[in-house]
N, C-alpha and C positions, 0 to 999 in steps of 0.2 A: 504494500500500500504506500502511498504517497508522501510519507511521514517523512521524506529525506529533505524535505523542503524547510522544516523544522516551525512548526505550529506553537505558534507565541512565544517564539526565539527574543524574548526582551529580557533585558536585563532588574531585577528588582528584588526590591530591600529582603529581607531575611530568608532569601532562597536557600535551600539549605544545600547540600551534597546529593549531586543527581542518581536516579537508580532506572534502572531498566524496565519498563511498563511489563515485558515478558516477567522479571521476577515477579512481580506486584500481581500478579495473576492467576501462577501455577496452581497455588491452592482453591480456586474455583473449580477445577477442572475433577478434584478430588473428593473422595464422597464422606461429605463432610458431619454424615449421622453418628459415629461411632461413639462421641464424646458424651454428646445428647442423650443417647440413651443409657450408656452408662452411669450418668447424673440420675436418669428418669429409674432407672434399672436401683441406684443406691437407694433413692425413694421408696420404692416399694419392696424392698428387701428389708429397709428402717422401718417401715409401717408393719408389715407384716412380723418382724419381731416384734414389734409393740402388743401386737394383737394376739400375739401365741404367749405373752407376758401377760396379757389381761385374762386371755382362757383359763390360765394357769392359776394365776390369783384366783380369779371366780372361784372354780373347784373350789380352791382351800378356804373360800371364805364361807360357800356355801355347805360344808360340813363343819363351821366350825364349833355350832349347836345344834346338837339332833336331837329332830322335834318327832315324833309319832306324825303319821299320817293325818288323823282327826287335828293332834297342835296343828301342823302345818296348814292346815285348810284355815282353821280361825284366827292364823297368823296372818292370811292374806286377806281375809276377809276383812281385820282391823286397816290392814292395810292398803286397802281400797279406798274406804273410811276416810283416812289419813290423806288419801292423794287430793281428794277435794274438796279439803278443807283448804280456807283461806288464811294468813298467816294472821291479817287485820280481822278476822270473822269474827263473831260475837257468840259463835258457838263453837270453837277450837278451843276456849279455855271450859268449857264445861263437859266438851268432850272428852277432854286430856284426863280429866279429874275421874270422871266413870272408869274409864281406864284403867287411870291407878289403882283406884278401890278392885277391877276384875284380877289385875295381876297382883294386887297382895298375895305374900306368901308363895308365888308361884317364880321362882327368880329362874329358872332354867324359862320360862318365856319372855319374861322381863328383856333378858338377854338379848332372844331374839330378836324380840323387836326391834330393841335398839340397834342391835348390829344391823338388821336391815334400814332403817329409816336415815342412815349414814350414808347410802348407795343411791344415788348421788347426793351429799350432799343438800338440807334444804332449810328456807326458814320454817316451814313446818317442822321438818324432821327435828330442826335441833328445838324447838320446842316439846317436843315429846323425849327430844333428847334427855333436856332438862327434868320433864315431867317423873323420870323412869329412872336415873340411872340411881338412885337413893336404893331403890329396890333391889340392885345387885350388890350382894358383899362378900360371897365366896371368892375364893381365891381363882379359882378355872373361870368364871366369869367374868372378875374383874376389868382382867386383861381386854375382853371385847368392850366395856366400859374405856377403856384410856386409848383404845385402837379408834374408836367413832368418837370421841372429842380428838385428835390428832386428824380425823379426816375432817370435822367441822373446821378446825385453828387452820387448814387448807385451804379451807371457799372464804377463810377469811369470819367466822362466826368462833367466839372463843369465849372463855368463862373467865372471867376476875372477880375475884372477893374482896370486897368493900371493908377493911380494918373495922369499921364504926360498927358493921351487920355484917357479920361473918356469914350470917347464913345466908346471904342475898345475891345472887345471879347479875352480872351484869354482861349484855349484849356487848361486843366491841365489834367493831367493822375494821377491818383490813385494808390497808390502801388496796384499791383494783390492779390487778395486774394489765398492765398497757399492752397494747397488739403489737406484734414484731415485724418488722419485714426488712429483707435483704432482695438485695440485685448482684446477679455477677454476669460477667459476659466472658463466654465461653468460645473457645473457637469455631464450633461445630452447630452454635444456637444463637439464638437474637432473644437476652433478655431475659437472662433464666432470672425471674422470680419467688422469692421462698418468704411465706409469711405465717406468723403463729395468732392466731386470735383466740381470746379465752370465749371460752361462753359463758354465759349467764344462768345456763339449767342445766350445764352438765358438770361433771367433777372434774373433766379433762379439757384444754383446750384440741383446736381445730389448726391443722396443717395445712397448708393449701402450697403447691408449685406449679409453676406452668413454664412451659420455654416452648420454642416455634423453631422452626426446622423449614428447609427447604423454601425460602424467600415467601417464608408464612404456609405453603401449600398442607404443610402440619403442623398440628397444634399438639402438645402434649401436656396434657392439667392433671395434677391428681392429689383427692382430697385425703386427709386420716385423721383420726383421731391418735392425740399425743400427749410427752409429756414436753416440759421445757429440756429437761436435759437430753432427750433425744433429737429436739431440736437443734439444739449445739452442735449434738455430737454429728448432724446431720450435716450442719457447715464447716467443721473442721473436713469432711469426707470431700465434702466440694472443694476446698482449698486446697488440700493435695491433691487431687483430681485434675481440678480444673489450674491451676497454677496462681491463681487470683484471691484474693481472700474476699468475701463478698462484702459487701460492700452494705451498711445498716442508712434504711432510708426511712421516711414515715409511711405509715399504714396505707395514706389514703394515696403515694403515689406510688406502691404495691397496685392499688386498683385501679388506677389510672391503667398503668402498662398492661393487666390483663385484659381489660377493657379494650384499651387499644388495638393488640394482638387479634382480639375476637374480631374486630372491624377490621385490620389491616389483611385477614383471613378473609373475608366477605363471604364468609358460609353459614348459615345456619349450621351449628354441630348439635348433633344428639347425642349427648353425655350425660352420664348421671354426676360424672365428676365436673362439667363444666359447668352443669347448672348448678353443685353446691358450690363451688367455687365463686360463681356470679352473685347469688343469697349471701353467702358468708362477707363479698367484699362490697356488695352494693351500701351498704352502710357507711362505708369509708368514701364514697366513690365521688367527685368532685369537680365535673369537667369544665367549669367554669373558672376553676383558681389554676393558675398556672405550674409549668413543671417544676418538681424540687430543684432543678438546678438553677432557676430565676431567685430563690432564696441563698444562693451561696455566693453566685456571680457577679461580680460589679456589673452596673451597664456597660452597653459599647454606644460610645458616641462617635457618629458617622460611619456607622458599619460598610460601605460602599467607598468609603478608603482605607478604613481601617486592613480591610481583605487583602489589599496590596500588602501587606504587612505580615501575613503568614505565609509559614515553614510549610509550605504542602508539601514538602517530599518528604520531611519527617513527620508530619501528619499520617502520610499515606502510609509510612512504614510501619508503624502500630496500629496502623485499621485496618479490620477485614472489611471490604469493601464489595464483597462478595451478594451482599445482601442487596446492593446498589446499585449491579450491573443491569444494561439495557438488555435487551433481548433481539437474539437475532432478526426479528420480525420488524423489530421499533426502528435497527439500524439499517437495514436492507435498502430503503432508500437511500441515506447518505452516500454511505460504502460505494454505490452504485452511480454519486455526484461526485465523490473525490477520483473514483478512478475513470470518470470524464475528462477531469481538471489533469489528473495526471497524463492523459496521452490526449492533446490535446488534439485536433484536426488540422489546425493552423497554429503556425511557430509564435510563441509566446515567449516574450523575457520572463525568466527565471524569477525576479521584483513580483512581478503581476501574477507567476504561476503562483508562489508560495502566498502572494495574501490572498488568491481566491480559495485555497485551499482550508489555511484560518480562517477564513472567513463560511467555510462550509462547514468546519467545527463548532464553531461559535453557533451556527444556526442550527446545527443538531442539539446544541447544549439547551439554546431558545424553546424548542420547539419541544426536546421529549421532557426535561425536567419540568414539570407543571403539573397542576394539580395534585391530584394525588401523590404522585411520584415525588414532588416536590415537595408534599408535608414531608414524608418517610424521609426524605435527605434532610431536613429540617429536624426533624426527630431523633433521627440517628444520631446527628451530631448532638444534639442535645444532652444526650443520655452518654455520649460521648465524653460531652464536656464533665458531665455531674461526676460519672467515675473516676477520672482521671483527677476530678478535687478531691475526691474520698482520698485516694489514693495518695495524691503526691502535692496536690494545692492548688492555687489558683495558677501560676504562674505556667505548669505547664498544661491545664486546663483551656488555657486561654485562646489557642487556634482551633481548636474545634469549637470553642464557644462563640469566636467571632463567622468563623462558618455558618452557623446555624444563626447567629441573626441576620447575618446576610441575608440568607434563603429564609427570614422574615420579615424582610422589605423588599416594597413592589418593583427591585432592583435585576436589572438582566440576569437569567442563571450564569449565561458567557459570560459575565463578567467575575466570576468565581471560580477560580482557577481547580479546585477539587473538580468541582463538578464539571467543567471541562477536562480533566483527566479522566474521568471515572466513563466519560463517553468513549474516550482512547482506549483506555483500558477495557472496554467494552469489547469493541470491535477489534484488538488485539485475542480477546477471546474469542469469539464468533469468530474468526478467520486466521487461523496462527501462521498459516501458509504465506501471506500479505508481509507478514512482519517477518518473517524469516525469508523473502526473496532480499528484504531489504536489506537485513543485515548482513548479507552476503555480499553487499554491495561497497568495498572499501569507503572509509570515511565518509562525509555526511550525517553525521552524530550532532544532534542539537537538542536542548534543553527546553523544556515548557517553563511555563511562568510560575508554575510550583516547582519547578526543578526534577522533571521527571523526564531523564533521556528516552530521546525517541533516535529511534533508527535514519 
């Protein structure tokens, strides 16, 4: 292809050290799932040990007092009872009270009630907690006594004695545990998202990941029930996995990205894991406040010069830009105008060949980066920028961040020199045969305005 002409051979401020559009490309060519699911593969490997750790527990809690058949029915019956009653009701304190008087004397059911009414966790439950636990005082009992106040002192419900009335109960509230969420980007994914939400009526919080694969064409979500330390132990797995350590952002722009993902996919998906995924984050979800990274980043002022000012070839060298590329369909025109320009029918100076040629880059850059394509370039760098703060600060933050407000003002995409590579780099892809006639070609080796040798 035509690139010997050397496509915005100008010289400008913080170019950095040039590289070969062929290296910048190779790993497009390669099949980029294996990481992805290894990640998705740790997920449900960590989940399902959770859940053979819950099975396990179950069993042992559910023998931990053996009741008779006839107990066990009236066990549940009470506990039917109990489920819908209200914590404010005006009849849960006279009910509680019948109660007592039926388990007088009977402490091997006392027991279990209490052990039960602990699973999950509730204000009811620990009001019967309270109600009941006087009535156990053996010693084989007890212990389910100080096991269901340890699971109450968890949801945050706990018991403190008042010096003044020793005998006197008092309610304390726990701070709420806050939702977690982490981003890491991964070689193989766009966005791997990992966030922990407690719930409100279970004892356990909710796990939720999702990452997107193949320039969105899959979507990978998947929900489970957790603890916090498996949660950890989940991101440390990602960290040496993935080489990155993920990166902790707020809850509600976990929702955002997943949200986005499901749009940037344009499928309806029928999942059970996508739609709890969607219920569990739609509460955080916020599309009207902008991305986390407009909270870290100073403004850029005059983003349409500032652009002249970024390192695109070290830009380029630490982004997979794979997510970016055009499609041979999108470029089939062009490709099809430059190599007009290149054999031309009538002799042309070399001056006039090479700026029609820029000049047919540039309007590749005009015409496919838009709309939609051009939020996702906008995005990308966005999430670009935020990582790279987590990471390492603003300073090297800072050329992806002015990218991306570029490509948020009404400013030419050609005038954005990424994005005019990322077209190069495009059609370097779709056609590698164009680019390797050239380089066969002695010298004729020229630089783009991000600093990215063309043949």
């Amino acid at each position: 292809m035509g690139t010997g002409c050397g496509f915005l051979d100008h010289g400008t401020q913080g170019r950095g050290s040039g590289r070969r559009v062929d290296s910048a490309v190779q790993p497009f060519d390669k099949p980029r799932n294996h990481l992805c699911r290894r990640v998705m593969g740790l997920f449900s490997l960590w989940a399902f040990r959770f859940m053979a750790n819950r099975k396990k527990d179950t069993r042992k809690k559910e023998t931990g007092v053996g009741l008779s058949a006839e107990e066990s029915d009236e066990l549940q019956m009470i506990l039917d009872r109990l489920s819908v009653q209200s914590p404010e009701g005006e009849t849960l304190d006279n009910y509680l009270e019948s109660l007592r008087s039926l388990l007088g004397g009977r402490e091997k059911m006392a027991a279990a009630l209490i052990d039960r009414v602990g699973r999950p966790p509730t204000e009811v439950g620990f009001r019967a907690f309270l109600a009941f636990r006087n009535l156990v005082e053996s010693g084989p009992y007890r212990k389910v006594v100080k096991q269901a106040a340890y699971r109450f002192s968890q949801k945050g419900l706990m018991v403190e004695r008042d010096e003044d009335q020793p005998g006197q109960v008092v309610l304390i509230r726990r701070e709420v545990r806050r939702p977690l969420a982490h981003v890491t980007f991964v070689p193989d994914g766009f966005w791997l998202v990992s966030a922990l939400i407690p719930a409100d009526d279970q004892s356990m919080p909710m796990a939720v990941t999702a990452i997107a694969e193949g320039s969105f064409d899959h979507l990978s979500v998947k929900v489970s029930e957790t603890s916090n330390r498996l949660y950890r132990e989940y991101l440390q797995k990602i960290d040496s996995h993935a080489g990155k350590k993920p990166g902790e952002v707020p809850i509600r722009h976990a929702a955002r990205l997943l949200f986005e993902m499901l749009d940037f996919h344009g499928r309806e998906v029928a999942d059970s894991d996508v739609e709890a995924a969607k219920r569990l984050l739609r509460p955080f979800h916020d599309p009207e406040k902008p991305p986390y990274v407009y909270e870290m980043m100073p403004p850029v002022e005059q983003p349409e010069v500032r652009v002249r000012e970024v390192n695109g070839a070290r830009l380029l060298e630490r982004t997979d830009i794979g997510w970016l590329v055009f499609t041979r369909d999108e470029l089939a025109f062009y490709r099809q105008k430059i190599q007009e320009l290149e054999n031309p029918l009538l002799m042309v100076p070399p001056e006039i060949q090479k700026e029609r040629i820029e000049e047919a880059f540039r309007k590749a850059a005009d015409e496919l980066c838009v709309g939609r394509k051009r939020e996702l370039f906008r995005r990308f760098f966005e999430e670009q920028a935020m990582f790279a703060r987590l990471e390492a600060g603003v300073e090297e933050a800072m050329d992806a961040w002015i990218i991306a407000r570029h490509l948020a003002t009404g400013a030419n995409a050609s005038e954005n020199p990424v994005v005019v590579d990322v077209v190069i780099a495009s059609m370097q892809r779709c056609w590698p045969d164009d680019f390797k006639q050239q380089e066969q070609e002695p010298g004729g080796e020229r630089m783009t305005e991000s600093g990215l040798i063309l043949p």
